[in-house]
Structure formats: C-alpha cells, structure tokens
N, CA, C and O atoms as CSV, one atom per row, in Angstrom:
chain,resi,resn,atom,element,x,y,z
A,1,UNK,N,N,132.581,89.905,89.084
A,1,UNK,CA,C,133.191,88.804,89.807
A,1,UNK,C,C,134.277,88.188,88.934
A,1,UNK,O,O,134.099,87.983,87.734
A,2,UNK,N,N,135.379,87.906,89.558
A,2,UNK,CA,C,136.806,87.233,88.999
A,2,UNK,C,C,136.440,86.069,89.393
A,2,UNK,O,O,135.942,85.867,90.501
A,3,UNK,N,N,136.715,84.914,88.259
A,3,UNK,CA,C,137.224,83.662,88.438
A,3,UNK,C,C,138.341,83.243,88.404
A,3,UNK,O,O,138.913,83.291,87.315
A,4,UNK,N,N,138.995,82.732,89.470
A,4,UNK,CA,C,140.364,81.833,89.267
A,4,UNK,C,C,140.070,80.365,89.045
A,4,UNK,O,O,138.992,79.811,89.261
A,5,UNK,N,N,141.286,79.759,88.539
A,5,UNK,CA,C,141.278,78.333,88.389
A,5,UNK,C,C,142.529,77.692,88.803
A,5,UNK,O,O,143.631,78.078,88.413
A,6,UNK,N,N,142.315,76.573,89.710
A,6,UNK,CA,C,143.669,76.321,90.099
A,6,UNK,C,C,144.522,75.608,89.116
A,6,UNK,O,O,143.871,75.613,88.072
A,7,UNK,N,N,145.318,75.178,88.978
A,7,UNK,CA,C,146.375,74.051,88.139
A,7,UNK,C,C,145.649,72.556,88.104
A,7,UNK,O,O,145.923,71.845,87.138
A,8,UNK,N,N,145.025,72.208,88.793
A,8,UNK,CA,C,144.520,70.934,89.229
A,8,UNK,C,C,143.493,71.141,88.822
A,8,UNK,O,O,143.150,70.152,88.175
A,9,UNK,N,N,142.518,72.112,88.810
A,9,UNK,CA,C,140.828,72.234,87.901
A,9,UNK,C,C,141.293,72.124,86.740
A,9,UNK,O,O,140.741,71.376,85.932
A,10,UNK,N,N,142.571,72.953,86.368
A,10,UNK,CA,C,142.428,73.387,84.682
A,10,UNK,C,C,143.063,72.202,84.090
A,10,UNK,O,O,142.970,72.122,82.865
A,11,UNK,N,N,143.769,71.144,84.784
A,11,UNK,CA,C,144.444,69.759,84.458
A,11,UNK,C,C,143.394,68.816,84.232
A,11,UNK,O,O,143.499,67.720,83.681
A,12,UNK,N,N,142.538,69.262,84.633
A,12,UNK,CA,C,141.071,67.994,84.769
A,12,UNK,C,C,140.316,68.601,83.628
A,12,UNK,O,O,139.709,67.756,82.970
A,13,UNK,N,N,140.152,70.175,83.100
A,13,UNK,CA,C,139.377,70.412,82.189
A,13,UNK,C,C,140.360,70.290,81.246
A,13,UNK,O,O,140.002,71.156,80.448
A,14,UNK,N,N,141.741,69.620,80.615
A,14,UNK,CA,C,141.925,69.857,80.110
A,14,UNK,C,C,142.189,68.060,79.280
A,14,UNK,O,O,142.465,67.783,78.113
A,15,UNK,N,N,141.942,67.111,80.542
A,15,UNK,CA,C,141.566,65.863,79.749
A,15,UNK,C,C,140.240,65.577,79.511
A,15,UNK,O,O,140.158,64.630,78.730
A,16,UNK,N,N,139.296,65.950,79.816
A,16,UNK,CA,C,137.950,66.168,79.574
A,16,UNK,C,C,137.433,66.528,77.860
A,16,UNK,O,O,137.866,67.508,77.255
A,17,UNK,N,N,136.331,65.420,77.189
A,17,UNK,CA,C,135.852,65.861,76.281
A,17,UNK,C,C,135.218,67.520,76.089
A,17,UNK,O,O,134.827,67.988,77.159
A,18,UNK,N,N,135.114,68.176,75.232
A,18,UNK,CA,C,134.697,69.235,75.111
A,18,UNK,C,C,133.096,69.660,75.366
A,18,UNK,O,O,132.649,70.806,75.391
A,19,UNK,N,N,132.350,68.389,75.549
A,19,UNK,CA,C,130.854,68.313,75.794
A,19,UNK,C,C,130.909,68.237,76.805
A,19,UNK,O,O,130.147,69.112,77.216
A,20,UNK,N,N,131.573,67.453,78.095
A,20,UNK,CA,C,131.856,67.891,79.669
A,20,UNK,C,C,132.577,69.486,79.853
A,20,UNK,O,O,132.030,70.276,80.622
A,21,UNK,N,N,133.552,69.802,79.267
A,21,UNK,CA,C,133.920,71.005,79.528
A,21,UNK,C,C,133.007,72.124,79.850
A,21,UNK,O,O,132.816,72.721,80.909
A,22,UNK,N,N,132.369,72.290,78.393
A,22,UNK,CA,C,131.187,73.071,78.510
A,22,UNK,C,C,130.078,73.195,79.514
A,22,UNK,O,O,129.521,74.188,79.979
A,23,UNK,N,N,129.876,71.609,79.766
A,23,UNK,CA,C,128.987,71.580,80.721
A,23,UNK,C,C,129.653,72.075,82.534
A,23,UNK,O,O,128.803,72.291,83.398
A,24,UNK,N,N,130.672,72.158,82.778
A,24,UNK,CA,C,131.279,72.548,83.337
A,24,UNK,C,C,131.688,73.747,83.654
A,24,UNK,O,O,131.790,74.157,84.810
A,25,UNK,N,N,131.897,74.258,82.834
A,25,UNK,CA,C,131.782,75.889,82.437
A,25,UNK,C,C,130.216,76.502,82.746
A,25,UNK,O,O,130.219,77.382,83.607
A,26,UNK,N,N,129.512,76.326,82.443
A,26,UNK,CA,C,128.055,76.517,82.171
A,26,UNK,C,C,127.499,76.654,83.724
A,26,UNK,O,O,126.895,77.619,84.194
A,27,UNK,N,N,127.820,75.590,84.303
A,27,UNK,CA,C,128.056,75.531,86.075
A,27,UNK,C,C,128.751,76.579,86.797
A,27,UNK,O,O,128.473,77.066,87.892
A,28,UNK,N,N,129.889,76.898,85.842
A,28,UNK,CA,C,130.583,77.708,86.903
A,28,UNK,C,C,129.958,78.662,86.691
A,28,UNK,O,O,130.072,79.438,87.640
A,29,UNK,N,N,129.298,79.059,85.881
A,29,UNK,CA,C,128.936,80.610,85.381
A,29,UNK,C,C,127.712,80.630,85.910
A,29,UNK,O,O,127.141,81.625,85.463
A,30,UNK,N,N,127.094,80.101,86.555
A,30,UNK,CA,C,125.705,80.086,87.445
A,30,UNK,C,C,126.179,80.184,88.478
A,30,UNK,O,O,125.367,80.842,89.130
A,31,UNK,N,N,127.387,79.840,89.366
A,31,UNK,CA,C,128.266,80.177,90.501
A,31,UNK,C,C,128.195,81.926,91.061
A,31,UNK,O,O,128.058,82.459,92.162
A,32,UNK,N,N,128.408,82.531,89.340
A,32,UNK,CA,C,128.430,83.488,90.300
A,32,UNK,C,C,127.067,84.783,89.991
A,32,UNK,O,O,127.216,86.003,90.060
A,33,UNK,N,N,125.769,84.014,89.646
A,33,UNK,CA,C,125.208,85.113,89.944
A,33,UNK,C,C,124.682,84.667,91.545
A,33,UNK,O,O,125.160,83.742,92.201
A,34,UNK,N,N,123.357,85.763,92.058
A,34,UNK,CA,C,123.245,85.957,93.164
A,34,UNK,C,C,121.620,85.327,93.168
A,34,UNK,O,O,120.750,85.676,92.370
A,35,UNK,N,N,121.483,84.508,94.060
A,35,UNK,CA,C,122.321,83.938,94.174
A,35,UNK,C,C,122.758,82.541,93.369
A,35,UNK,O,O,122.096,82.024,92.470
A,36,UNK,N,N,123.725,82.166,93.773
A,36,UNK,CA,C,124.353,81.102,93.076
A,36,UNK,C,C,123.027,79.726,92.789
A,36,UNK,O,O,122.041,79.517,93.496
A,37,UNK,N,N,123.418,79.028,91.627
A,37,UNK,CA,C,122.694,78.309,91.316
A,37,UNK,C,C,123.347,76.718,91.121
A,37,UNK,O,O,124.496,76.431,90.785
A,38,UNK,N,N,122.497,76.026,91.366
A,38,UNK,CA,C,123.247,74.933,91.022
A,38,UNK,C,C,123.252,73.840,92.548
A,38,UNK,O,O,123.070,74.405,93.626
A,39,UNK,N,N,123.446,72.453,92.527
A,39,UNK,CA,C,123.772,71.988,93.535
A,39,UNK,C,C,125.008,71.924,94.245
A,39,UNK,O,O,126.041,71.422,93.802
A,40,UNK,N,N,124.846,72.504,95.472
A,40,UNK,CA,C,125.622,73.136,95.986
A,40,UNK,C,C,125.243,72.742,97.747
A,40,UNK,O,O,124.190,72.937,98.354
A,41,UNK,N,N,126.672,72.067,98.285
A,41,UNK,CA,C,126.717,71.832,99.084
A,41,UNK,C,C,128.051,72.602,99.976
A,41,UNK,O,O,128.935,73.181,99.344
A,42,UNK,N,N,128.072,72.543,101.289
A,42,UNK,CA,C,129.178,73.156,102.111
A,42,UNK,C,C,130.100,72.272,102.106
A,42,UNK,O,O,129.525,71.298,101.618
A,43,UNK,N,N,131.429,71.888,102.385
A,43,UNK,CA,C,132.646,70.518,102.592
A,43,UNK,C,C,132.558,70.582,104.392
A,43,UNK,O,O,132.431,71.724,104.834
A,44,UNK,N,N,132.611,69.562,105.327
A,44,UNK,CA,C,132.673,69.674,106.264
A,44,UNK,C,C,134.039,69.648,106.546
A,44,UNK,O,O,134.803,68.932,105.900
A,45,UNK,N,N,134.419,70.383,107.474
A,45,UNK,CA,C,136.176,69.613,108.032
A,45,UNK,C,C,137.177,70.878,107.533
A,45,UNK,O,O,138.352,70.836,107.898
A,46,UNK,N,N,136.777,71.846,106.813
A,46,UNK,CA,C,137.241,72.984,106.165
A,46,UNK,C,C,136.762,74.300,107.012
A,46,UNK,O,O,135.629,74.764,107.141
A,47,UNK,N,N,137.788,74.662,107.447
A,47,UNK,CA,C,137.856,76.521,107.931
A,47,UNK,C,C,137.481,77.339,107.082
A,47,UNK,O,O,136.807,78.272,107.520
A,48,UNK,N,N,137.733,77.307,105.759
A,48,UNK,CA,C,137.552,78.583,104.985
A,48,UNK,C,C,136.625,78.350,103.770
A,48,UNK,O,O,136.761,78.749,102.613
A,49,UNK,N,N,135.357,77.378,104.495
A,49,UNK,CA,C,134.145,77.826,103.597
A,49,UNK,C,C,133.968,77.360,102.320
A,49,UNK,O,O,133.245,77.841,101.447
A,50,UNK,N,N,134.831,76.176,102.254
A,50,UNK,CA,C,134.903,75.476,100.421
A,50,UNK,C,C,133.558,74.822,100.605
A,50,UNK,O,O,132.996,74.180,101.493
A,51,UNK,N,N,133.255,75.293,99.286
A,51,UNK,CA,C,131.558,74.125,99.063
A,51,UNK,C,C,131.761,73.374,97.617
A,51,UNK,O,O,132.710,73.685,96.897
A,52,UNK,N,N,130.839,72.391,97.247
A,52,UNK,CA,C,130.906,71.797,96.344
A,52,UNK,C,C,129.809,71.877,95.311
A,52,UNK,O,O,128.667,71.900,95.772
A,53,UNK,N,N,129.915,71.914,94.265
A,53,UNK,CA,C,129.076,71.796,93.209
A,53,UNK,C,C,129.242,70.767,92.339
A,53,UNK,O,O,130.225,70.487,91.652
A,54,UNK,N,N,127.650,69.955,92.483
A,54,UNK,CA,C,127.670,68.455,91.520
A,54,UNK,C,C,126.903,69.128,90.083
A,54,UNK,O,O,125.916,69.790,89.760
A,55,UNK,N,N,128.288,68.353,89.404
A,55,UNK,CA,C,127.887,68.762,87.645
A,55,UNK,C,C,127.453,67.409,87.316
A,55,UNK,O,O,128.484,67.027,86.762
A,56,UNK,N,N,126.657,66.410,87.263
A,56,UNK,CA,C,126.525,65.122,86.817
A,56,UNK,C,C,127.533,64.462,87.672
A,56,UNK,O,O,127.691,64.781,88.850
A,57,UNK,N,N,128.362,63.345,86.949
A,57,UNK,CA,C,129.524,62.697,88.081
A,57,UNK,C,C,130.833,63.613,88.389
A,57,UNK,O,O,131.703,63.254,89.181
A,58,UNK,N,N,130.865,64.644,87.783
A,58,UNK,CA,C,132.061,65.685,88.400
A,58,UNK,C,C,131.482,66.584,89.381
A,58,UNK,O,O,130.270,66.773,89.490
A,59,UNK,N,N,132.277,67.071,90.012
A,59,UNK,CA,C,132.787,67.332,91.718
A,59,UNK,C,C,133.302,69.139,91.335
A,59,UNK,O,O,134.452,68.990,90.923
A,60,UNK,N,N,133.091,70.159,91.305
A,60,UNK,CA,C,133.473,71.298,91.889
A,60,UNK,C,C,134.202,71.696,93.204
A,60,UNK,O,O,133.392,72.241,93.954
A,61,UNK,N,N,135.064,71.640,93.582
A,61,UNK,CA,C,135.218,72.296,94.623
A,61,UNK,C,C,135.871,73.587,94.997
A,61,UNK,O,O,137.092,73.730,95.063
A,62,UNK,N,N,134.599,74.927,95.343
A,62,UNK,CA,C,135.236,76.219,95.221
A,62,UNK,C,C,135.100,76.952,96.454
A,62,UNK,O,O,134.729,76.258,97.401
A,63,UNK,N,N,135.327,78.314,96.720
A,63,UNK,CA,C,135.274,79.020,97.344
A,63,UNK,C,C,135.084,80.618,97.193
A,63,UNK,O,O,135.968,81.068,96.464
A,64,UNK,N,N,134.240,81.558,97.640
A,64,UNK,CA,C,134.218,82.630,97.469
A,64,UNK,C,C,135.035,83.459,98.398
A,64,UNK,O,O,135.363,83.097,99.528
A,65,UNK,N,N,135.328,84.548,97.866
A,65,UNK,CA,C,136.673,85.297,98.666
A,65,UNK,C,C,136.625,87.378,98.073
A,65,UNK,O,O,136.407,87.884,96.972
A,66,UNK,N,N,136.867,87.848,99.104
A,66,UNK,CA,C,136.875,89.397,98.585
A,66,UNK,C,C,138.095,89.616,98.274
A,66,UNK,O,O,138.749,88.595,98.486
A,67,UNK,N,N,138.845,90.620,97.792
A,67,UNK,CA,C,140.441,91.044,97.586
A,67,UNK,C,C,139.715,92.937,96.926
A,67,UNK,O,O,138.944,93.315,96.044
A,68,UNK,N,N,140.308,93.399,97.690
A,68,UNK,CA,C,140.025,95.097,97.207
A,68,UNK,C,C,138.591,95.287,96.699
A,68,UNK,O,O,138.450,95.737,95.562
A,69,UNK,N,N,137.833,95.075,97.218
A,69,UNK,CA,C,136.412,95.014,97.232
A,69,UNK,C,C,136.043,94.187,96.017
A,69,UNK,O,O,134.958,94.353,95.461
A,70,UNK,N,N,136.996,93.234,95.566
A,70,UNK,CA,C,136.519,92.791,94.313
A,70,UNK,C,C,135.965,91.502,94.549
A,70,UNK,O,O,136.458,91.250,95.648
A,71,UNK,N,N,135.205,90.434,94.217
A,71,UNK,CA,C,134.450,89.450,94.681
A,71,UNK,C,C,135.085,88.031,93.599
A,71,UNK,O,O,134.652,87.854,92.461
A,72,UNK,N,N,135.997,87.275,94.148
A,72,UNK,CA,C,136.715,86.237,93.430
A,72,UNK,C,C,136.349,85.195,93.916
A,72,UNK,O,O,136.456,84.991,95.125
A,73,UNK,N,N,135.652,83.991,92.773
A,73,UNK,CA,C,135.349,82.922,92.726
A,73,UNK,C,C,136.490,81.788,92.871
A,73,UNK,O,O,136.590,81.043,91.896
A,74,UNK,N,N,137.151,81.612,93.689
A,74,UNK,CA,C,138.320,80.624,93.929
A,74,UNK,C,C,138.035,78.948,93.125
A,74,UNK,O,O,137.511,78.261,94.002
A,75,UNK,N,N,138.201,78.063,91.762
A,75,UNK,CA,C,137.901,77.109,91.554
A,75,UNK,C,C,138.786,76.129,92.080
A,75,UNK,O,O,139.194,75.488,91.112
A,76,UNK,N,N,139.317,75.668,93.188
A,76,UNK,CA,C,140.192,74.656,93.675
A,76,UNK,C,C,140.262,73.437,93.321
A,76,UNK,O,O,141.320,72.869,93.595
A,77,UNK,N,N,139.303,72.728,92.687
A,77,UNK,CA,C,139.935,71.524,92.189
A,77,UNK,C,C,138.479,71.081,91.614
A,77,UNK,O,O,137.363,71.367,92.048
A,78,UNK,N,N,138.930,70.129,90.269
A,78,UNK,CA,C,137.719,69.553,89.856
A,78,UNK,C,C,138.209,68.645,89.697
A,78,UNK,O,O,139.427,68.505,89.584
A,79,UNK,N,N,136.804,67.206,89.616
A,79,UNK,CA,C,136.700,65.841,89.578
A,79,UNK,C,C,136.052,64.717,89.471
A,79,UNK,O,O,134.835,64.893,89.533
A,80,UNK,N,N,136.356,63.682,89.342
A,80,UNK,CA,C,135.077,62.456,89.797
A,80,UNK,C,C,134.654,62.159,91.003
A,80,UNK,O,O,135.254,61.828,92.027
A,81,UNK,N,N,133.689,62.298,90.787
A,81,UNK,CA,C,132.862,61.874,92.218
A,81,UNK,C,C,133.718,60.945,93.577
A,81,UNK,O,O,133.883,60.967,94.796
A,82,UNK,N,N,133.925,60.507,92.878
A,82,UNK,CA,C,135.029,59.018,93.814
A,82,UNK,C,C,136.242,59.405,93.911
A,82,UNK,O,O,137.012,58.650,94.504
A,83,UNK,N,N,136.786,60.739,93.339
A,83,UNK,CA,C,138.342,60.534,93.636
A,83,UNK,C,C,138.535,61.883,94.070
A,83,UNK,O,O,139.657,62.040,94.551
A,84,UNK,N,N,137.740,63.025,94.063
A,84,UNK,CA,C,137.398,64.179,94.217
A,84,UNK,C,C,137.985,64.572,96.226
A,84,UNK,O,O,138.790,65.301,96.805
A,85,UNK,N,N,137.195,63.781,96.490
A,85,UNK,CA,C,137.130,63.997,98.143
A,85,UNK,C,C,138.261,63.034,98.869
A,85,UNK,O,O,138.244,62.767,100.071
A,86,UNK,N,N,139.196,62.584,97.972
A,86,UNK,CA,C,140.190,61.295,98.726
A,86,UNK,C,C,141.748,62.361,99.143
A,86,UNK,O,O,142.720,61.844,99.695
C-alpha cells in the first residue's frame, strides 16, 4: 500500500512537535493494515468515501483509492479537532 500526503497534512505535520508527529505517523501506519485500526469514522456529505481518524485532539482526514491494482492511502488533510471540519 502507497501513502500520499497532501500539502495541507504535511503543513500541519510540519508545525507539530515531534512527539505528536510520531504519534501521528504511528496512526497512519495502522491505516493500512487489514483491517484498519484505529478510530475511525465515515465524513457525511462526501461522495468519495473520506473517513476520519481521531489521534487524541487531531483529526485525520483520508481516503482509500486503487490506481493499477495498486492500493493508495490518500492523507487529505490533518488537524484540530475544531478547525479540521470548518
């Protein structure tokens, strides 16, 4: 499984202490075994299946996707709880 990261996840992991990072990371990497682990909810109001994963007060929001039979973890945006979904 491929992970992408958008500009906007990797902008948020990149003001983030290194003890959230990790913990963040650590999350994503439970994402993609089978199945996925972690709290994990669907987004309502979305066509193409974005769900969310709560890391403590940060916000995941990803998506799974095929491309040439290959299985890519889409990371679309990470955040705080409160500013995540605005």
């Amino acid at each position: 499984m491929k992970i992408i990261f958008t500009k906007n996840a990797l902008r948020y992991l990149d003001k983030q202490p290194k003890k959230n990072v990790q913990r963040i990371r650590d999350a994503i990497i439970k994402l993609t075994l089978k199945p996925p682990e972690g709290d994990i909810a669907v987004l309502q109001g979305y066509s193409d299946n974005r769900k969310r994963l709560r890391v403590g007060a940060s916000r995941i929001i990803f998506k799974h996707t095929m491309d040439n039979q290959i299985e890519i973890l889409l990371i679309i945006d990470i955040g705080n709880r409160g500013d995540i979904y605005k």
